[in-house]
Legacy VTK file of the C-alpha trace (Angstrom):
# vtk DataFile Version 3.0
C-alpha trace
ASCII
DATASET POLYDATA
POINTS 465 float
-54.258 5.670 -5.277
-56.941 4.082 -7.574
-57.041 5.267 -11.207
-60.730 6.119 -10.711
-59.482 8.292 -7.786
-57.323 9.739 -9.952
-59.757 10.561 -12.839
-62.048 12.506 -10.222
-59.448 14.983 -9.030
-60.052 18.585 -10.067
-55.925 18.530 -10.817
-56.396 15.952 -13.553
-59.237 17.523 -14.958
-57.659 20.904 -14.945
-54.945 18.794 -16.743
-57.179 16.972 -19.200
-58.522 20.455 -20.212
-55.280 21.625 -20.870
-54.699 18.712 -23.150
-57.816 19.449 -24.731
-56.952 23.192 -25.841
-53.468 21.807 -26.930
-55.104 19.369 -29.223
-57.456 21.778 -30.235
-54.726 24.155 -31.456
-52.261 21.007 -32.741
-54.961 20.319 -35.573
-55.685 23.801 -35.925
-52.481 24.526 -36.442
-51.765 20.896 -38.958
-54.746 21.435 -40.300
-53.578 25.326 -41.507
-50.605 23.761 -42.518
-52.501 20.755 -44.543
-54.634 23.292 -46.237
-51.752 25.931 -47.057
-49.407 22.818 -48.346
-52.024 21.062 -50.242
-53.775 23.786 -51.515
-50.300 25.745 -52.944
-50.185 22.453 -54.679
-53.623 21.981 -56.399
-53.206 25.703 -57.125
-49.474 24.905 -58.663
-51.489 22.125 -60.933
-54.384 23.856 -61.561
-51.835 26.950 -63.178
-49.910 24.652 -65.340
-53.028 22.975 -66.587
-54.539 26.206 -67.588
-51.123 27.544 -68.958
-51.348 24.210 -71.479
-54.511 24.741 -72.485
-54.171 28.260 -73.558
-51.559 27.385 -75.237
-52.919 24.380 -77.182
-56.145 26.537 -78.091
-53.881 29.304 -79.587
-52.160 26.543 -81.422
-56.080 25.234 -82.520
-56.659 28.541 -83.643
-53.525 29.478 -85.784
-53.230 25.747 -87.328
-56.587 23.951 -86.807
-57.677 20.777 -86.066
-54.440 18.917 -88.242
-52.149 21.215 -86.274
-52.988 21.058 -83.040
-52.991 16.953 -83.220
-49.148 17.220 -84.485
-48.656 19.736 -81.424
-50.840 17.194 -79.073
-48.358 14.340 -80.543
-45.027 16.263 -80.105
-46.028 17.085 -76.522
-46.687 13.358 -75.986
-43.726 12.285 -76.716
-41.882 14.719 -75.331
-43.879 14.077 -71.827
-41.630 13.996 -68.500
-44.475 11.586 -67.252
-46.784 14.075 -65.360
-48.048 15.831 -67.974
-50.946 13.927 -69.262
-52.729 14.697 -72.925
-55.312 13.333 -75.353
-57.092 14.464 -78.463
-59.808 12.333 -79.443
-62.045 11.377 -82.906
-65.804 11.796 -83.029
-65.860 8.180 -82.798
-63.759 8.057 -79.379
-60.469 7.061 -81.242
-57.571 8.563 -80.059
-55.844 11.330 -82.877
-52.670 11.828 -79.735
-51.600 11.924 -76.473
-49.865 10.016 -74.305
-53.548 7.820 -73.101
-54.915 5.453 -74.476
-58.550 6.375 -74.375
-60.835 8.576 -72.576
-61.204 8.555 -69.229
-64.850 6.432 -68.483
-64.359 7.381 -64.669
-64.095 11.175 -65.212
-65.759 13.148 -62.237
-66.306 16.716 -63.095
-66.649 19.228 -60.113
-68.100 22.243 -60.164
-65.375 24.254 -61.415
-65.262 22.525 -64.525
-62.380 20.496 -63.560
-62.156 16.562 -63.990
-60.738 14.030 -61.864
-59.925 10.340 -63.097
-58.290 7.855 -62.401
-55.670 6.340 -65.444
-53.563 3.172 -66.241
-50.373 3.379 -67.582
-47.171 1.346 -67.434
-48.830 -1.497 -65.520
-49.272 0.879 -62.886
-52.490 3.099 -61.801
-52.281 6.378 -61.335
-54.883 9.964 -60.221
-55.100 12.655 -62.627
-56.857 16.359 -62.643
-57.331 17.989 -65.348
-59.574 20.111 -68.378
-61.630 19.029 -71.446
-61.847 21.008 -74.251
-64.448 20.712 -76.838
-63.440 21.251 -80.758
-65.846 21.626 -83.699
-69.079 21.890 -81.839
-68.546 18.805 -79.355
-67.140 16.414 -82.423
-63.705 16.128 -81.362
-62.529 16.552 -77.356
-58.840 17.691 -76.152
-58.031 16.827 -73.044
-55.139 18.251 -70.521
-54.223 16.312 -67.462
-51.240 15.862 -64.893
-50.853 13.462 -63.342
-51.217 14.155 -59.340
-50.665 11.144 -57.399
-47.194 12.437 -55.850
-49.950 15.332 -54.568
-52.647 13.030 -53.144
-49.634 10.979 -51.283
-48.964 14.307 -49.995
-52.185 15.106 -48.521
-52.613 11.338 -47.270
-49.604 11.437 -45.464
-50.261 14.916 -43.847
-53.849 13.724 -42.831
-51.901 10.563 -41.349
-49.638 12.902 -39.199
-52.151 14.661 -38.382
-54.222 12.046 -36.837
-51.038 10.830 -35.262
-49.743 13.934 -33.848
-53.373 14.350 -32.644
-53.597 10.825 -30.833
-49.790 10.946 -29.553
-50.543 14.927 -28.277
-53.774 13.118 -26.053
-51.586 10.225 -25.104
-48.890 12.003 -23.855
-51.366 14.806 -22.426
-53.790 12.132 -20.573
-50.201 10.220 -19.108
-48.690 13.779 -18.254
-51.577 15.038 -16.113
-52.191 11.795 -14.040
-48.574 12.425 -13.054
-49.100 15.231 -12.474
-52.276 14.601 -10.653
-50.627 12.044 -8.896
-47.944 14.465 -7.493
-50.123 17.161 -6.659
-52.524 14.958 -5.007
-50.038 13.420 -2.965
-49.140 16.381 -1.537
-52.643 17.424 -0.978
-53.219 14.360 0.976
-50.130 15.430 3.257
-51.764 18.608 4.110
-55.860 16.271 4.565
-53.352 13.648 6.466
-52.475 16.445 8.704
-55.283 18.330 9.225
-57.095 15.220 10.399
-54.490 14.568 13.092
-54.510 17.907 14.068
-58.553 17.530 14.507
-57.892 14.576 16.560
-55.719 16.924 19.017
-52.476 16.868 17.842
-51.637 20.335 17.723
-48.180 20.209 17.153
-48.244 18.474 13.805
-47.135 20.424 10.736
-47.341 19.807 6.979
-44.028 18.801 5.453
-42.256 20.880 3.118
-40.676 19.699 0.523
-38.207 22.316 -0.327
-38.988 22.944 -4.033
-40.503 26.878 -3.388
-43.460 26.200 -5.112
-46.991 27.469 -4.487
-48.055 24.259 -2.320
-44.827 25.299 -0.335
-46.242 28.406 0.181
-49.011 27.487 1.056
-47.429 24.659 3.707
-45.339 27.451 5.243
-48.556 29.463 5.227
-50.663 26.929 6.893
-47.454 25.932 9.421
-47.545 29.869 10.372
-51.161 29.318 11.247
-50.872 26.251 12.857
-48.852 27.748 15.037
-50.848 30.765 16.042
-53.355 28.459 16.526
-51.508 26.006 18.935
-50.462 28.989 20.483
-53.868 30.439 20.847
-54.807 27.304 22.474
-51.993 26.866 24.627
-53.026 30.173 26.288
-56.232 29.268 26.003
-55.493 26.506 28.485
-53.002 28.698 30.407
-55.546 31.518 30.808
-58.442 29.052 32.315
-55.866 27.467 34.597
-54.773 31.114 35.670
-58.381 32.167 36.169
-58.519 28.566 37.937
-55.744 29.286 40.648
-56.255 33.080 40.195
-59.980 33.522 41.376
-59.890 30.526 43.610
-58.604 32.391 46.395
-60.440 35.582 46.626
-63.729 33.553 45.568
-62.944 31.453 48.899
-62.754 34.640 51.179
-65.740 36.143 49.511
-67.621 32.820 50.683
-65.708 32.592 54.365
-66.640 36.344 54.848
-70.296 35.875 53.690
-70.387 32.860 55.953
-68.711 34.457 58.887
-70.988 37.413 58.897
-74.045 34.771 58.481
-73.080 32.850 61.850
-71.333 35.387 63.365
-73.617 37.131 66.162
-71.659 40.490 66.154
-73.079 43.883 66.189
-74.339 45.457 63.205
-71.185 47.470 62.612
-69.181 44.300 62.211
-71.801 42.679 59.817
-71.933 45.883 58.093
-67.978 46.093 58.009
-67.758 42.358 56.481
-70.727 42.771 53.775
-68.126 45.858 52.909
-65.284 43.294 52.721
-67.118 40.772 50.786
-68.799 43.881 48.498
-65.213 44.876 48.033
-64.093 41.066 47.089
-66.940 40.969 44.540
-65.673 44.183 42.986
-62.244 42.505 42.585
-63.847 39.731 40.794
-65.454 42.311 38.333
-62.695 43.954 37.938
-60.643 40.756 37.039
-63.504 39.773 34.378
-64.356 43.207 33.194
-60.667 43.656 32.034
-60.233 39.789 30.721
-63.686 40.888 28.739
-61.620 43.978 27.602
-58.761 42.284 26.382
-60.899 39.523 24.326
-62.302 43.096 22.916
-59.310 44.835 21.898
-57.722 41.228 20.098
-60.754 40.805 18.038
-61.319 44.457 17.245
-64.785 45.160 18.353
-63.590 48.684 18.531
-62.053 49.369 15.106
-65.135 51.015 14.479
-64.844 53.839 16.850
-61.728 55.441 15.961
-61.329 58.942 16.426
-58.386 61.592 16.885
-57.074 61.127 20.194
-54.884 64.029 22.173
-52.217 62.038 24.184
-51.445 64.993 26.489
-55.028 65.482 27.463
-55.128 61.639 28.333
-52.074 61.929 30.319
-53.293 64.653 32.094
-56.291 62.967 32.773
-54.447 59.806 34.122
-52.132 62.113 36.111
-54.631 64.107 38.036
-56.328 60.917 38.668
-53.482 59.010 40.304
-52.008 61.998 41.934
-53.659 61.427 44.952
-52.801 57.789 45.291
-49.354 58.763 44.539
-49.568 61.423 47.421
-50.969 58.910 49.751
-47.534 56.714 49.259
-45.063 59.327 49.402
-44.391 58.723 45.474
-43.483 61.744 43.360
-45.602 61.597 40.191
-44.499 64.057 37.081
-45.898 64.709 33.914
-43.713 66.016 30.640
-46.074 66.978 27.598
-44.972 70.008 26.211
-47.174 70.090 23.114
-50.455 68.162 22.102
-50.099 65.033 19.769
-52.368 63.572 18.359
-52.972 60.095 17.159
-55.623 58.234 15.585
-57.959 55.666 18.334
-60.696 54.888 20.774
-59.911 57.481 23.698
-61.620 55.082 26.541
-58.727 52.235 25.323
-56.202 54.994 25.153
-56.875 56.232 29.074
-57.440 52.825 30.057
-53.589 51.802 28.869
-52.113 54.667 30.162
-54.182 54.214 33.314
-52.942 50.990 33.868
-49.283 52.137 32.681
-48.944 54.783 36.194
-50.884 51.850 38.326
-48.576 49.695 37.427
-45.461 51.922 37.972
-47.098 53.191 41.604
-47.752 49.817 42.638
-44.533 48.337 42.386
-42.241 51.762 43.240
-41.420 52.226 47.027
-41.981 54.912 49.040
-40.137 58.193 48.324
-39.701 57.124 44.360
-40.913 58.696 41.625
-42.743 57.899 38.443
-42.490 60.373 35.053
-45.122 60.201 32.629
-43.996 61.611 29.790
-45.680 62.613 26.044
-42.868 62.206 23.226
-44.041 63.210 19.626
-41.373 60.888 17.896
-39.524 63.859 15.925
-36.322 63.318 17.007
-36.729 59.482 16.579
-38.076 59.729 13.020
-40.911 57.506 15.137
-44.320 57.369 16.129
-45.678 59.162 19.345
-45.199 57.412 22.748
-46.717 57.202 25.818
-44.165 56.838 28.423
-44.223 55.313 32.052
-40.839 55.256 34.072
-40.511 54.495 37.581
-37.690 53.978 40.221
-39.271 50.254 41.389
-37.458 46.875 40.950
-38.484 46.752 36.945
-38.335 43.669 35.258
-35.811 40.981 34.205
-34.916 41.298 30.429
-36.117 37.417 30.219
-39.313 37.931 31.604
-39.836 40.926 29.897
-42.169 39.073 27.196
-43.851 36.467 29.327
-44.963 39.615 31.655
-47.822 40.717 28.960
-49.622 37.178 29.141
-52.361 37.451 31.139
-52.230 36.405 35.131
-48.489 36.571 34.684
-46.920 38.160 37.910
-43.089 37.552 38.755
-42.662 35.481 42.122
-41.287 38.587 44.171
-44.674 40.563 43.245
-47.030 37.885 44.112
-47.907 39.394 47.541
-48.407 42.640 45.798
-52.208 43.088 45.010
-53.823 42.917 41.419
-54.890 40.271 38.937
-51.787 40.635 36.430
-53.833 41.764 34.060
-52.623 45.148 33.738
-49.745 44.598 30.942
-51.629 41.846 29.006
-54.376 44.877 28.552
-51.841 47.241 27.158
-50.462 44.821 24.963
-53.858 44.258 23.681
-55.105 48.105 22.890
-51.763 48.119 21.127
-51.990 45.609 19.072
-55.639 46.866 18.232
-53.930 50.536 17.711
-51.159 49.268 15.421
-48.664 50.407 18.095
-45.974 48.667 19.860
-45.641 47.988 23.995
-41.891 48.838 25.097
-40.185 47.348 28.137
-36.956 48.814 29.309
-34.636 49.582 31.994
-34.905 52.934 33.692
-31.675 51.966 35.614
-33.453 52.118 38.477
-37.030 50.743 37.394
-38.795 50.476 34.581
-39.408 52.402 31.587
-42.698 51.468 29.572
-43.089 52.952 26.410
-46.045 52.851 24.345
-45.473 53.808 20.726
-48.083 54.420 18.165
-48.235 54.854 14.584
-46.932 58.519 13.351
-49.286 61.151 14.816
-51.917 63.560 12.971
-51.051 67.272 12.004
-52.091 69.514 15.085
-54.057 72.760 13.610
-52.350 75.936 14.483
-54.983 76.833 17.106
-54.734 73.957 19.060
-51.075 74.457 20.158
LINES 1 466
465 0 1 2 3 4 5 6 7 8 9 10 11 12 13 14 15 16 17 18 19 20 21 22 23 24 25 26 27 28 29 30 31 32 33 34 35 36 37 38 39 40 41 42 43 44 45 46 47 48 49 50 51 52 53 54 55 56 57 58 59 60 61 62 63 64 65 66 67 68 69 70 71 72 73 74 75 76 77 78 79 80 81 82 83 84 85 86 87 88 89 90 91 92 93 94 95 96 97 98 99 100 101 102 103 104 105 106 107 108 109 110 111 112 113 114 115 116 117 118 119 120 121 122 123 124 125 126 127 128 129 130 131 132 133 134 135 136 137 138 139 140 141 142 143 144 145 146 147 148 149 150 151 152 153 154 155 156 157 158 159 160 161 162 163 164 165 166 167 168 169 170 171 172 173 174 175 176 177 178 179 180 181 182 183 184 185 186 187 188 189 190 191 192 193 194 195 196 197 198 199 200 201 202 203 204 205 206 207 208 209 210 211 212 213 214 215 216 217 218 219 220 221 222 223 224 225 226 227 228 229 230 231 232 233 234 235 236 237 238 239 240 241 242 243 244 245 246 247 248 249 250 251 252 253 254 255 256 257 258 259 260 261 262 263 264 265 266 267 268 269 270 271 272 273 274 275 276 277 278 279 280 281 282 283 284 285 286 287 288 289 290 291 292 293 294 295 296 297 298 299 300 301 302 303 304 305 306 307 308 309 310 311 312 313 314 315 316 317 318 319 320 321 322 323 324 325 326 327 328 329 330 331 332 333 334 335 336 337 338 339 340 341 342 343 344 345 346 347 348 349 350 351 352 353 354 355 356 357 358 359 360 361 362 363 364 365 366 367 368 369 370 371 372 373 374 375 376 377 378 379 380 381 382 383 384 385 386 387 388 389 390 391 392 393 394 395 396 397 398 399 400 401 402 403 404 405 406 407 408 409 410 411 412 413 414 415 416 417 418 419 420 421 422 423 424 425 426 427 428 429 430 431 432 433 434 435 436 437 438 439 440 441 442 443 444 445 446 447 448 449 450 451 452 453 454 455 456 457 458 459 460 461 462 463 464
């Protein structure tokens, strides 16, 4: 990766930020220290400086101008070295002290105090300190100490201070183009990816790395997506090569049937009787796309919008009395158990149309002389949900297949002869997905048991019992 690269990422400028507000509060924090340390010490000097000249002007006061020069010469020569001290003549002679003459470099601030700089010993030294005047300006006292220890001090905590500062930035500036460098590498993974991906390999995934961090998160994340996606698109493909071999057929009649009856030179009853054949094709073909168009509706939730509270037993009553007489017709005995109404909350033309397509599917596939239970179970001795359920005495369904059997156009070889789309099951599976409920496929030992369970049901009012 180029350094320029590098220096445009938003991870090494969320880095050099960081390093920013970290040397922001290093000197705020040296700098608090600096001022505390250095200031304790001017304030230490400044104490003993006005401590000695207190005393010395009590001394001026008791013993005048001949007494306070033996006091300012005992001092000096009893002088540790610090303490610096000079009384001087109206002529600029020194009377005492431990200097030689006064200061000609003296800088006086504004509190009154005077800085200078002093020779002594071969060696040059800083000093702070307080004049005096005595006897009307004639004669000047001065106190000093001597603070060059103090003004190493503050030099070397400004040095360390710049140092800490310029280390903190080095060390920050090298620490987030690693880190920028990591991160980004790992971004590029997932951009590497995602490019092959567009390209049309869909089976490509973003490596993890194993560390459980947030960009492996996020790489499991993506993965999961990646594979609802690939698996979107793999029925994607399987659903237009269904409708492909699916629709091909009955398509073809439709056309031989409208041709026959074209050339044919029959009488109109047998024109009339194909049109009905090819009307009743076309209404197959409807069908087929009316419930595909369904399906795409429930799994994208058009109809979230118009839920509502939804009586199962009233829907299964409905179903019942409309399949009875198909049931009759085959010799199939069709029952309905719903003791009580339940209630649950969704869109009552989805509702119906699952359990519809629930008893078609159990009449179509269950001989003559079986019999198919539809049955309304409130959940309470399950601790569940409320279920719609479908049993039947037919061949049910393999355990293995029991999954692949809600794709759409999925029929099992032995029901291929049998008429309808296979479209029924991959409906159901939809509306329950779009309900929040769960499609069940069992063994009814003989048959198939179907059980659709939704989420707990509503409280029934009193009345409505």
């Amino acid at each position: 990766m180029r350094l320029l690269d590098l220096f445009r990422t938003a991870t090494f400028r969320l880095a050099l930020a960081y390093v920013l507000l970290f040397a922001a509060s290093v000197i705020f924090l040296l700098g608090f220290i600096y001022w505390r340390t250095a200031g304790f010490m001017t304030r230490q000097v400044d104490e003993t400086i006005a401590a000695e000249v207190q005393g010395l002007s009590e001394q001026y006061r008791r013993r005048g101008l001949l007494g306070l020069r033996q006091v300012v010469i005992e001092r000096a020569a009893a002088s540790s070295g610090s303490s610096l001290i000079l009384l001087t003549a109206p002529d600029g002679r020194s009377l005492g002290g431990n200097l030689a003459r006064w200061p000609a470099n003296a800088i006086v601030d504004e509190g009154g105090w005077i800085g200078f700089t002093f020779t002594r010993g071969g060696e040059q030294g800083l000093a702070r300190g307080r004049a005096i005047p005595l006897q009307g300006g004639l004669y000047r006292l001065l106190v000093a100490r001597d603070i060059s220890d103090l003004a190493l001090i503050e030099g070397t905590l400004r040095n360390t201070l710049l140092y800490a500062l310029g280390l903190t930035a080095l060390f920050g500036v090298i620490g987030g183009g690693l880190i920028a460098r990591t991160v980004l590498g790992r971004l590029n993974q997932i951009n590497q990816t995602s490019e092959e991906i567009m390209q049309g390999d869909l089976s490509r995934r973003i490596p993890i790395m194993g560390s459980g961090d947030e960009l492996d998160e996020l790489a499991k994340n993506l993965n999961a997506m990646l594979g609802q996606i690939e698996g979107l698109m793999t029925g994607m493909r399987e659903v237009a090569d269904n409708i492909a071999h699916d629709l091909r057929t009955p398509l073809n009649r439709l056309r031989n049937r409208l041709e026959g009856a074209m050339l044919a030179r029959d009488t109109p009853d047998d024109t009339k009787l194909a049109l009905e054949n090819a009307i009743e094709e076309a209404d197959g073909l409807i069908a087929t796309f009316n419930s595909l168009l369904l399906i795409a509706e429930a799994e994208s939730g058009a109809h979230r919008n118009t839920m509502e509270e939804v009586d199962l037993r009233s829907i299964a009553r409905d179903v019942v009395d409309l399949y009875e007489p198909v049931a009759e017709e085959r010799g199939i005995a069709l029952t309905l158990s719903a003791p009580e109404a339940v209630r649950v909350r969704g869109n009552p033309s989805l509702v119906a149309r699952a359990a519809a397509n629930l008893v078609d599917n159990a009449l179509k596939y269950t001989p003559t002389g079986g019999k198919v239970g539809v049955q309304i179970d409130p959940g309470y001795l399950r601790n569940d949900g409320p279920s719609i359920i479908v049993r039947d005495s037919g061949p049910g369904i393999p355990a293995p297949d029991r999954a692949r059997v809600l794709d759409r156009f999925v029929r099992l070889e032995r029901s291929r002869n049998t008429p309808g789309s296979g479209l029924g099951l991959s409906l159901v599976a939809a509306v329950a997905r779009m309900h929040g409920a769960a499609l069940e496929l069992a063994d009814n030992q003989p048959g198939l048991a179907a059980r659709l369970v939704f989420p707990k049901a509503l409280p029934i009012p009193q009345a409505a019992q």
